[in-house]
C-alpha positions in Angstrom: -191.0 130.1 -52.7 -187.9 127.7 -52.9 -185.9 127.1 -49.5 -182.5 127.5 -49.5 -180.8 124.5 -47.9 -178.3 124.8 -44.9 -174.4 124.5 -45.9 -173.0 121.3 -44.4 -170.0 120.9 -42.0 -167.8 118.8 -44.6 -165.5 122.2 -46.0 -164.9 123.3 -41.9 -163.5 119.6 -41.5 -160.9 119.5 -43.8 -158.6 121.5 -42.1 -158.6 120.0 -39.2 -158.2 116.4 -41.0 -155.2 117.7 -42.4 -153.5 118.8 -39.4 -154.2 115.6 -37.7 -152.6 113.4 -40.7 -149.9 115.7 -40.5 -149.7 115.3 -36.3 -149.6 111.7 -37.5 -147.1 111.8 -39.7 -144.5 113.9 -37.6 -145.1 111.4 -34.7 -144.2 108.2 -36.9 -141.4 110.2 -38.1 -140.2 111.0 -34.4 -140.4 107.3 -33.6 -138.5 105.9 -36.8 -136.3 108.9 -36.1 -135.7 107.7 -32.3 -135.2 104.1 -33.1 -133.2 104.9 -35.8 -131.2 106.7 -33.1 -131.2 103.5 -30.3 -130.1 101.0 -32.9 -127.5 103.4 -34.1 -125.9 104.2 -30.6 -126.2 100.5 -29.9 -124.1 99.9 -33.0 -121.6 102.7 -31.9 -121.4 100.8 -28.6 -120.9 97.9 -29.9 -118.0 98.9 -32.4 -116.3 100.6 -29.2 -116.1 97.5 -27.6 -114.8 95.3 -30.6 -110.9 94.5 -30.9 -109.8 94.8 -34.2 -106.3 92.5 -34.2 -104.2 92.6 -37.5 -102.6 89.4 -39.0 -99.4 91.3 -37.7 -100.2 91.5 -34.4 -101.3 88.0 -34.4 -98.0 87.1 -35.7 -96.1 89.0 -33.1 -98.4 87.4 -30.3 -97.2 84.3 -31.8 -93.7 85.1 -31.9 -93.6 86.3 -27.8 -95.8 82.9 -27.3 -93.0 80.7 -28.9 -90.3 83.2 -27.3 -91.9 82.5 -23.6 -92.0 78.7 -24.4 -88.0 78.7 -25.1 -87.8 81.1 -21.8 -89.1 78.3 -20.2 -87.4 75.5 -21.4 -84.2 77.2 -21.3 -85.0 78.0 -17.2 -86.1 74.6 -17.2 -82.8 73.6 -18.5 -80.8 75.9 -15.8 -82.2 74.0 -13.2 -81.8 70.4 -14.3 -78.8 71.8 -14.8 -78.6 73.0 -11.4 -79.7 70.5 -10.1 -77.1 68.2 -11.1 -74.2 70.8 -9.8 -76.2 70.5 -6.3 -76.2 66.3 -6.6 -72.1 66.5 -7.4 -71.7 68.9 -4.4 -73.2 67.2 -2.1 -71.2 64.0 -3.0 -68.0 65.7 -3.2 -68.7 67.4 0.2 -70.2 63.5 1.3 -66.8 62.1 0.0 -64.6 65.1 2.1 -66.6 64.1 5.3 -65.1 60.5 4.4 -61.3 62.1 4.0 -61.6 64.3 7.1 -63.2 60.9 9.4 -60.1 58.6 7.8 -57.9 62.2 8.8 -59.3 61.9 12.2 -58.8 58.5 12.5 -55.3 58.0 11.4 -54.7 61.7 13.4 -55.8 59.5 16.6 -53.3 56.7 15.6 -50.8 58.8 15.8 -51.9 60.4 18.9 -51.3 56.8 20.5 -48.0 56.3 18.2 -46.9 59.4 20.3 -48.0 58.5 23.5 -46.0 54.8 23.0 -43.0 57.1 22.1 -43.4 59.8 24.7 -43.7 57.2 27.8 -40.7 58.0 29.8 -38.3 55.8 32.2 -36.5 57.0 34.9 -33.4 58.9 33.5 -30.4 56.8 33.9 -26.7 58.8 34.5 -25.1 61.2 32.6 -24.8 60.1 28.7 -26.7 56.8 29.0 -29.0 55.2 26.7 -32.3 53.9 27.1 -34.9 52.0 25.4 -37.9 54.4 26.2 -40.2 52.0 24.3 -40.1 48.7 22.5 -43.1 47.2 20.3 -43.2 44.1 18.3 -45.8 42.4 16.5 -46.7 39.8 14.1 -47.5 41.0 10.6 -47.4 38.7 7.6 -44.3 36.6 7.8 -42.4 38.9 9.3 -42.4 40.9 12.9 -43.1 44.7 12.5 -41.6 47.1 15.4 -41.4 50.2 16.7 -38.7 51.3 18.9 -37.8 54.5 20.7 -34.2 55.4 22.5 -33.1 58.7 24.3 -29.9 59.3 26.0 -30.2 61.3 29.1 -28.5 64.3 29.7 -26.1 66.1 26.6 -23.1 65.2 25.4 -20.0 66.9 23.3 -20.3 63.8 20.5 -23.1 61.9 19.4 -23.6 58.1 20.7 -22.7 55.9 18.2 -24.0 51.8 18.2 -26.2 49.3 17.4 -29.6 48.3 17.6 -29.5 44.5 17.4 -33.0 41.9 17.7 -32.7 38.3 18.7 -35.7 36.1 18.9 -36.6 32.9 21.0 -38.5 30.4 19.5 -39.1 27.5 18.1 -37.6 26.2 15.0 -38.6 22.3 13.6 -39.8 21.2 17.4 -36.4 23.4 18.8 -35.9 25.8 21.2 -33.4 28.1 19.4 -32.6 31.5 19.7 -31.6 33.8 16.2 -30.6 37.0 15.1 -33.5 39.1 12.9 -32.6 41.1 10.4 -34.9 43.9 8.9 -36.5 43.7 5.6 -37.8 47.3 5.5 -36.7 50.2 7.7 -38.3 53.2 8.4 -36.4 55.4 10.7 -37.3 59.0 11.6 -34.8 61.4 13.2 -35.9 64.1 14.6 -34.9 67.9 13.8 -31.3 68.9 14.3 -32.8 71.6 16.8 -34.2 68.2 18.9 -31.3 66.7 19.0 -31.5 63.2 17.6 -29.4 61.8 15.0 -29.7 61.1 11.5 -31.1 57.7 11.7 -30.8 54.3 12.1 -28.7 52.3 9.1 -28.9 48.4 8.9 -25.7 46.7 7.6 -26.0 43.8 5.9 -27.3 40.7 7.4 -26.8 42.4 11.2 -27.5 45.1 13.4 -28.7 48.3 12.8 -26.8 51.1 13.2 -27.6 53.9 15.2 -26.2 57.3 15.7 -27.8 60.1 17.6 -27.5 63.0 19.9 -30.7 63.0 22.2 -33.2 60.7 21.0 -33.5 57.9 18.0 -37.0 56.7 16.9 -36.9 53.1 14.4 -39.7 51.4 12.5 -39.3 48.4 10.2 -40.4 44.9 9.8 -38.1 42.1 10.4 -37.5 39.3 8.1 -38.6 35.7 9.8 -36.7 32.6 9.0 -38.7 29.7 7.2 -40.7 27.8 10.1 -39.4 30.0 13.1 -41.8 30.6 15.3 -41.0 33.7 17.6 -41.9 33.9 21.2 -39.9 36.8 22.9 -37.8 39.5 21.0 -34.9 41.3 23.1 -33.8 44.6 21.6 -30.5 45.8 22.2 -28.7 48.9 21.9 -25.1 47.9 21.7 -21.9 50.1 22.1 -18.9 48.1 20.8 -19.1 45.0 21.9 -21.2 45.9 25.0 -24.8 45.9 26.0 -25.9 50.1 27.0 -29.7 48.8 27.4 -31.7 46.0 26.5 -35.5 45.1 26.6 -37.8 41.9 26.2 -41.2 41.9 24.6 -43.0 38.7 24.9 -45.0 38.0 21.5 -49.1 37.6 21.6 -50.7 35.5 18.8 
């Protein structure tokens, strides 16, 4: 009697081979799937972050770049410019501190000018003249001075004189005595409310002369002769023919 073999195990395999390629399959296809995936967000992120700049734009970052640069220079400009306004400031204002010293000094010469004119002698009587001050000096070849004269008291009419110089001296080994004339006056009356007269007037070749109601101030430089060598000077004020005050002033050389 013929056995019947056994039937193999091969036909219940099959299946299950099948569903394990197909397992395999899905799983490489999850994997390419989900690197797929990673590199494409990685190249999403990475075009995010990319600046895309036009030629334009370029060109206009140029333009403000070459705009900021003249900014610049022109500020740069401005204070150079500045500058140099500050540097001619400060010597105009260097050059004004100069002015107002030279104002200060020649305000304290004049401050002693007044004082020379404002010292005061005993008053004589009513209507007389006085020389208040008397001031002669060497300058050049001449003698510069200054001279002040005030009448005491008031009077209806103004006086009316002379104001004469005469110099002691030596002239070729000679003690001689001469008349001085002026070579440039400068007389200053004072305001009509004061009460002085309107100036001294020198004639020519002589004496100055002088009418005033209160006071009479004279300045000039008188003329030297050739080779005379001054020692004193006597001012006179002269009424007529006679002597209403005199003063000496003893030259120093």
């Amino acid at each position: 009697m013929q056995q019947i073999p056994e039937p193999t195990a091969a036909p219940r395999s099959r299946p299950l081979m099948r569903w394990l390629t197909l397992l395999c399959v899905l799983a490489v296809g999850l994997a390419i799937g989900a690197a797929a995936g990673y590199r494409q967000g990685r190249q999403s992120a990475a075009a995010n972050n990319t600046v895309v700049v036009t030629a334009e734009q370029v060109a206009a970052q140029d333009a403000a770049i070459r705009q900021s640069q003249a900014e610049s220079r022109f500020l740069r400009a401005q204070l150079d410019t500045a500058d140099g306004e500050i540097a001619v400031e400060r010597a105009a204002r260097q050059e004004l501190e100069t002015q107002l010293r030279s104002a200060q000094d020649e305000l304290g010469r004049v401050r002693d000018r007044l004082a020379f004119f404002e010292q005061l002698l005993p008053p004589g009587p009513e209507g007389a003249v006085d020389i208040r001050g008397a001031e002669v000096q060497r300058v050049g070849q001449g003698l510069k001075y200054r001279v002040l004269l005030m009448r005491s008291g008031r009077s209806d009419t103004p006086f009316t004189g002379t104001l004469r110089f005469q110099a002691a001296g030596v002239l070729k080994g000679e003690t001689v005595s001469v008349d001085l004339a002026p070579m440039q006056l400068k007389a200053d009356a004072s305001a009509p409310a004061a009460g002085a007269g309107a100036g001294a007037e020198a004639a020519a070749g002589g004496p100055l002369a002088l009418q005033f109601d209160q006071y009479q101030r004279s300045e000039g430089v008188l003329e030297l002769p050739e080779g005379f060598v001054p020692e004193t000077v006597t001012v006179s004020v002269l009424e007529g023919a006679t002597v209403r005050a005199s003063r000496s002033v003893k030259l120093e050389f």
